[in-house]
N, C-alpha and C positions, 0 to 999 in steps of 0.2 A: 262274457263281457264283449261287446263290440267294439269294431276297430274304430270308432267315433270316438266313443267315450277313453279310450286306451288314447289315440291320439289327443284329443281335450287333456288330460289329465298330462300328459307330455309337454304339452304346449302350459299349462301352468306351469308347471316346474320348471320348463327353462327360463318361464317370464320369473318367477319366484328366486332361480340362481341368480337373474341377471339384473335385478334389482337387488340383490346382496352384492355382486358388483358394482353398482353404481351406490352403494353405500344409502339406500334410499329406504331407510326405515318405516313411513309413513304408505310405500306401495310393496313393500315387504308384508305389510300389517292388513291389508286389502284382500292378499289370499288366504286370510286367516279366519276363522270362526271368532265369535267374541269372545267363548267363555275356553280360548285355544290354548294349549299347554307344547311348552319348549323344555325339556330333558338336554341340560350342556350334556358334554363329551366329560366337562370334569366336576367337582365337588364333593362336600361333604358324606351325601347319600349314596346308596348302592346303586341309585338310578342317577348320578353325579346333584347337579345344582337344578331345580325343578321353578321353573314360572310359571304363572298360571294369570290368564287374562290380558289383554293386547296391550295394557298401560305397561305388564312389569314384565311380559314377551319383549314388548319396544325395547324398554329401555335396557335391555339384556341386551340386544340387537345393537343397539347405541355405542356399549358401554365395548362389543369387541371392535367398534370401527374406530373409536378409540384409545386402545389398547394397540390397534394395528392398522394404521393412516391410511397404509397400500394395500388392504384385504382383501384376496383373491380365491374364488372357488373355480378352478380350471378343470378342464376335463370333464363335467358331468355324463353321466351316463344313468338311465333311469329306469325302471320295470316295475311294473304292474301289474297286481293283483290283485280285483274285486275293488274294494276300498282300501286297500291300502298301497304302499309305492315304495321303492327306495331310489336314494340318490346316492352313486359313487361319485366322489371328486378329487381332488388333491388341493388342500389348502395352503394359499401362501401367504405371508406377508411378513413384515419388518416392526417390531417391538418399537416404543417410544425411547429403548437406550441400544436402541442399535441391531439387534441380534436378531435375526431372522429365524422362521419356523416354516417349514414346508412335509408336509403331513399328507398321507394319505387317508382319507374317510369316509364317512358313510349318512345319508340320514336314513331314519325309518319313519314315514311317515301314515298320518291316518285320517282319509278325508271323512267328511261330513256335507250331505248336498252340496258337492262339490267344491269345498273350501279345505283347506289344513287345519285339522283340530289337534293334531300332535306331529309335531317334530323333534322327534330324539334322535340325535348324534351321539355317532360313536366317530373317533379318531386315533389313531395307531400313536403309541404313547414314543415321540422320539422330543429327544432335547436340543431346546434353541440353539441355531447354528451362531456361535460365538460373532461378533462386530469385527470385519476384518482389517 
């Protein structure tokens, strides 16, 4: 792999974290393939809660920004492999009843002609820091 494309793919993800900071769903959905798949960190399945498609990716997207008004992915850190990439962070933010959650995680991702066709997260299972 060359350092072009190693750097290109770098420079997506931090455009891709930093648009999950700006809470901006619609240029979140930009670095995505159409027919893209998002694996949460939790749910029902062994692979947690599974979307598929940029309408029900979105609004997955949507639905943690509000869950969590002030959602922050800090720290990223990122590496690269072929087609595929992971991203380290530390997630933060503040629940609609108060109680904050600050986590450290992970995504694993896997391009396609240079766009994300899957983003599964993993994130270290700790419980909300109680409303002080």
């Amino acid at each position: 792999m060359s350092q072009t494309t190693i750097k290109s793919t770098i420079a997506i993800l931090d455009s891709f974290v930093n648009a999950f900071n700006a809470h901006d769903a619609d240029k979140i959905i930009s670095y995505m393939t159409d027919n893209c798949i998002f694996e949460a960190s939790a749910g029902p399945d062994v692979d947690g809660e599974k979307f598929v498609g940029k309408v029900a990716v979105k609004k997955a997207f949507e639905d943690v920004f509000k869950n969590y008004p002030d959602a922050r992915w800090i720290n990223p850190h990122h590496f690269i492999s072929g087609d595929r990439a992971v991203s380290e962070w530390v997630f933060t933010g503040t629940k609609t009843d108060g109680s904050k959650m600050e986590v450290a995680g992970c995504d694993l991702f896997t391009f396609r002609n240079g766009k994300i066709h899957i983003k599964n997260s993993y994130r270290k299972n700790r419980p909300p820091i109680p409303k002080s």
